[in-house]
Residue, then its C-alpha position, 0 to 999 in steps of 0.5 A: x795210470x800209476x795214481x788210478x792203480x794206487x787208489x784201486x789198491x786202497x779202497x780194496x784194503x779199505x773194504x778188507x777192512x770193514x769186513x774184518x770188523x764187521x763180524x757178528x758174535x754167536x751168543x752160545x760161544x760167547x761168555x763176557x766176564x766183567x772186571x774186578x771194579x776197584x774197592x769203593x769205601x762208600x760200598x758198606x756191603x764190602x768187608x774192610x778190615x779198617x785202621x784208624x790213624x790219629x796224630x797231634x804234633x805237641x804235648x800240649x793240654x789242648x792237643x790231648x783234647x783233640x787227640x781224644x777227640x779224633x779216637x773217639x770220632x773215627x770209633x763211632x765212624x767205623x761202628x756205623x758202617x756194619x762191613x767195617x772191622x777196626x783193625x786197631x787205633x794207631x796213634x802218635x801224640x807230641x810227634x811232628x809229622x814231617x819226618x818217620x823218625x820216632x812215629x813209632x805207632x805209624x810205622x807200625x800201622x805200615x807194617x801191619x798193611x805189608x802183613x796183610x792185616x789192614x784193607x782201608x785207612x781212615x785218618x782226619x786229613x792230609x796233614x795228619x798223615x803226613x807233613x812231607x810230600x815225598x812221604x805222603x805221596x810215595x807211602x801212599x803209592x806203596x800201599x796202592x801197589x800193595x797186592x791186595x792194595x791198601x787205600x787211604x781214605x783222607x776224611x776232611x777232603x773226602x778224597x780215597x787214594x786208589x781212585x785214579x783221579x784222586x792223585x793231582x788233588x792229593x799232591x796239592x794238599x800234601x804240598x801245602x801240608x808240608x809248606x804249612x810246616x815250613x812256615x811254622x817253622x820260619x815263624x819260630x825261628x824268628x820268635x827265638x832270634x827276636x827273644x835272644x835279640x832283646x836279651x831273654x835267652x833260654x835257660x832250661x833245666x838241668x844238672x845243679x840249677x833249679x827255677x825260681x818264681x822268676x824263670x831264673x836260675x838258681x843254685x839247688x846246692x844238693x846238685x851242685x856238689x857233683x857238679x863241682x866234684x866233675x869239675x875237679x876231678x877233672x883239673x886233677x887230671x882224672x879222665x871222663x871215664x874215671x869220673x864216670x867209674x867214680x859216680x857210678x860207684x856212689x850212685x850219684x843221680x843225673x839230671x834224668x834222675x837215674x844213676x847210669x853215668x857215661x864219659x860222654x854225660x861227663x863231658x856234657x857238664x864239663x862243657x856246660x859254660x852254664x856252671x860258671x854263670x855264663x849263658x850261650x845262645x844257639x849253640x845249635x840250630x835246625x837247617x832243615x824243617x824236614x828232618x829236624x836234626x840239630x847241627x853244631x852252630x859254627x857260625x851258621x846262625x847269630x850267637x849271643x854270650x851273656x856274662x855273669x847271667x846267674x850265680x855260678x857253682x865254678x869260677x870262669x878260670x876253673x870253667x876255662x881250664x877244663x875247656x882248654x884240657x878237654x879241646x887237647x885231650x889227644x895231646x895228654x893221651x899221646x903225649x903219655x903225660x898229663x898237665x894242665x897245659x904246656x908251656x910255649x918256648x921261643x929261642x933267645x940265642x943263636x942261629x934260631x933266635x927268634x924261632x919258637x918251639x911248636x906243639x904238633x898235638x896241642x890246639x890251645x895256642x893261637x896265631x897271636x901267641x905265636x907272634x907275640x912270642x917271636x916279637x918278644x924277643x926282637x924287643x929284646x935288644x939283643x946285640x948279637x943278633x946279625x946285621x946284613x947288608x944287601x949287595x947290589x945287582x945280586x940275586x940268590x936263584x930260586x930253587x924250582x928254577x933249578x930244582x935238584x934232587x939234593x934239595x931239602x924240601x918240605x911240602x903242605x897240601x890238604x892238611x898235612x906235611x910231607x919231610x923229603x927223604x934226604x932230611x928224613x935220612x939226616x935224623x938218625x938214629x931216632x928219626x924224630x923232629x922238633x918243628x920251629x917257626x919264626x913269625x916275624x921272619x917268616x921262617x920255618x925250622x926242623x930240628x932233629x930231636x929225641x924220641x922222648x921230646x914231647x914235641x918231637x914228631x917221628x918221621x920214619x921207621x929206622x929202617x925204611x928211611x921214606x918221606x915222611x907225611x906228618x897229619x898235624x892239624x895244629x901244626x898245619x894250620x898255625x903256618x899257614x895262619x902265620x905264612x899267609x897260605x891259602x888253604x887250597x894250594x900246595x906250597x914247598x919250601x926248599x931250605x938249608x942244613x946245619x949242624x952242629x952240637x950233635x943236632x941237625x937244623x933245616x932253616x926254611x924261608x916262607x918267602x921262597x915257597x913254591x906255589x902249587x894252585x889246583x888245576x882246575x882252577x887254571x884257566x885256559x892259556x899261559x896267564x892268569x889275569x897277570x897274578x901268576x904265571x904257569x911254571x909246570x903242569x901236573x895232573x892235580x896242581x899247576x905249579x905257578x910264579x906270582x906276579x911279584x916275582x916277574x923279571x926276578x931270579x930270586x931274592x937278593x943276595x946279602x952280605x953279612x957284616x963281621x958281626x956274623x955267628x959264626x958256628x960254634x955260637x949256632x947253639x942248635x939245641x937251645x931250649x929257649x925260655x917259658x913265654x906267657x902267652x895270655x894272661x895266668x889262669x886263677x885257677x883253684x889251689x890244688x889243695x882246695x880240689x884234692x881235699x873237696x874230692x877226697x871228701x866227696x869220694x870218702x863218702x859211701x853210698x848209704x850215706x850218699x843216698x841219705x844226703x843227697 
């Protein structure tokens, strides 16, 4: 019953139905209005406003013909059709298509379609339009949704971008455009590698250098004069500015043939090993096909250095002595002095004998130097140096096993240096410390110094007394270099305080270090792999004991035989004596440079202009 009712119910909404559509229209009240179809541009009885775009990718000879070709084509193809208005001919010569940077002309054919001024575009194909998919396919999206819209009609593929199934063709070919590219990019990619591989580097124009029939450089000896006076102005410790100010002044011509010098234009000849006869390769490179913005190379693509390629205008010493001048040029502005490089000090005697003095500013000196240093003076011989004697079954207990508030404690993590309060406050009056390492040892010294110390680094305002967090690149880098340290953790090493002579001196070992890895990098549980174990958890570092530290306290204790220093023999504020850390730089004479510039300088610019 319940089925038979059901059914009843249906077949009535059923007819209900077919009455509802089956109503019948009255003619007199009816009016049908058809829609606006969409513009065709095969319709010539439709007024277009019209906008041709014409691009070739090189300078080349060839290229301009093609260029010509395709204004005088696309011309004759709007005259043929009566409705067409040419709007203008936007055209891009010598302009890679891959990006919009620098298609200054198809720019501003967009902004003209935004002004309204524009209805059709006609441009040979999809690759001249654009050579990126993302550029093609959203600008011509954009101008569909233009009000009115504004189409884009691809010659050579006869497709028109506001016919609804033109989009699936014309992703197609703006992917193949843009793979197009990708592959001639590859291609020259492995051209250059091959050319710098079999010893043809590239050697392009510039500033002191002419070609001879050959390609080769050779010395234009008009140029090379200001080349060599940058040079060295620059070794008499004039700044980039000065030399600019300078040049500028006597209307000394660029490279580009104008006279507007700047500190970085400067700077690039400075940096130009070219000038000592030398030749580096790929020194930058493209990553991305796309946007073609060169990147410094370091290290991403093989280089190759060619020595003695040409004749030089400076010698390689002079060329290595401004580098190493322009590399620590924050160190003279700092530092409040100038000087062609400072010298490394390591300490003969006392209780930080073997320690050498570091430059918190200064990026010239090496791990190697360093090392060589410190082991210079073990060669020595010395006979005061102490002899110590382990005594057994005793152990020195680790510091974060029982970690106190009176520790002196100084931290490295993610760059910088962060000096506990305690040793902060030790420094008075003011407030500035010398930092010391000892390579062979292992060991790291902080010793109070005076505020007119170049190598002195402030720690705190006198009247705050805070920790102190130093943000020293080269000094950061050189421990952790020496000390082994990975980049990624924190490490804190808990020391000793001494003081005598009117200085105080905080010894560190290396081999006490508290490690700090970050904590995500942890993984579940107590254990890691059995190469550490958890100490303590924090909220960004997971402090750990290494495994060769398992089963022990600490290190072993020593005794020290009679031949001890005893503290008035300390010598804290021991200068130490100048170490050579690689071999003397032949440098110029002074008198040569300072007459060659006081020459050059002396010269007005009539007589400048006439010479030169």
């Amino acid at each position: 019953m319940i089925d038979d009712k059901r059914r009843r119910d249906r077949q009535i909404e059923k007819e209900r139905v077919r009455r509802r559509m089956r109503v019948e229209i009255d003619p007199e009240n009816y009016e049908y209005i058809p829609e606006k179809g969409p513009v065709d541009y095969y319709d010539t009885s439709v007024h277009q406003r019209v906008a041709v775009y014409v691009r070739v990718s090189t300078d080349d000879v060839q290229q301009t013909t093609s260029y010509e070709l395709q204004q005088k084509y696309y011309k004759d193809f709007v005259e043929q059709h009566p409705n067409w208005e040419l709007v203008d001919i936007y055209a891009d010569e010598g302009i890679s298509g891959t990006s919009l940077a620098h298609r200054d002309e198809f720019n501003r054919m967009i902004r003209d379609c935004k002004a309204g001024k524009i209805d059709l575009i006609l441009t040979k194909n999809v690759s001249r339009f654009a050579r990126n998919i993302v550029i093609c396919i959203g600008m011509v999206r954009e101008l569909a949704d233009m009000r009115p819209p504004v189409g884009v009609l691809f010659e050579s593929e006869a497709i028109f971008s506001l016919n609804e199934d033109s989009q699936m063709a014309l992703s197609f070919l703006a992917t193949m455009a843009e793979e197009e590219s990708h592959t001639r990019s590859r291609s020259m990619e492995t051209s250059l590698r091959m050319r710098l591989d079999n010893g043809i580097p590239l050697t392009p124009k510039l500033l002191g250098y002419s070609h001879n029939e050959s390609g080769n450089l050779i010395i234009n000896p008009k140029e090379a004069v200001t080349v060599k006076l940058a040079f060295y102005m620059y070794l008499l410790l004039y700044s980039t500015q000065e030399i600019a100010d300078r040049f500028n002044q006597q209307n000394r011509k660029t490279f580009l043939g104008n006279n507007r010098w700047t500190a970085n234009s400067i700077v690039n000849i400075l940096r130009q090993e070219r000038y000592c006869g030398d030749v580096l390769t790929r020194k930058t490179f493209t990553p991305n096909f796309r946007d073609h913005l060169a990147k410094k190379n370091h290290g991403e693509r093989p280089q190759s250095r060619y020595l003695n390629h040409h004749e030089a205008i400076i010698s390689r010493d002079d060329f290595i002595a401004v580098q190493s001048l322009l590399d620590n040029s924050h160190y003279q502005r700092s530092s409040g002095k100038k000087s062609l490089m400072p010298s490394l000090y390591v300490i003969e005697r006392g209780l930080l004998r073997g320690f050498v003095r570091m430059h918190p500013r200064w990026m010239g000196f090496r791990t190697e130097d360093y090392i060589e240093a410190g082991n210079s003076i073990l060669q020595s011989g010395d006979s005061t140096q102490t002899e110590v004697r382990p005594t057994n079954g005793f152990q020195i207990i680790r510091t974060d096993l029982i970690a106190s508030p009176t520790n002196y404690r100084i931290s490295f993590a993610e760059g910088h240096l962060t000096i506990g309060r305690n040793i902060v406050q030790k420094l008075k009056p003011d407030y500035c410390v010398e930092f010391l390492i000892d390579p062979t040892g292992k060991r790291l010294a902080l010793r109070s110094a005076s505020k007119d110390n170049r190598r002195a680094v402030r720690c705190s305002h006198p009247q705050t007394n805070y920790s102190c967090r130093v943000n020293s690149k080269p000094l950061y880098n050189i421990i952790s270099s020496i000390f082994d340290w990975e980049p990624d953790n924190r490490y804190r090493l808990s020391g000793n305080i001494y003081e005598a002579d009117g200085v105080v001196a905080f010894i560190f070992e290396a081999k006490g270090a508290e490690v700090f890895l970050k904590s995500y990098k942890i993984p579940q549980g107590e254990a890691n792999e059995d190469e550490s174990s958890i100490l303590r958890l924090t909220k960004k570092y997971t402090q750990v004991v290494m495994s060769d530290l398992f089963g022990n306290f600490g290190e072993p204790f020593f005794t020290v035989d009679q031949c001890d220093i005893s503290q008035d023999k300390w010598q804290l504020n021991e200068s130490g004596h100048i170490f050579e850390t690689r071999k003397p730089l032949n440098i110029t004479h002074e008198d040569v440079m300072r007459k060659f510039v006081d020459e050059e300088l002396s010269r007005t610019e009539e007589r400048f202009g006439e010479e030169i």
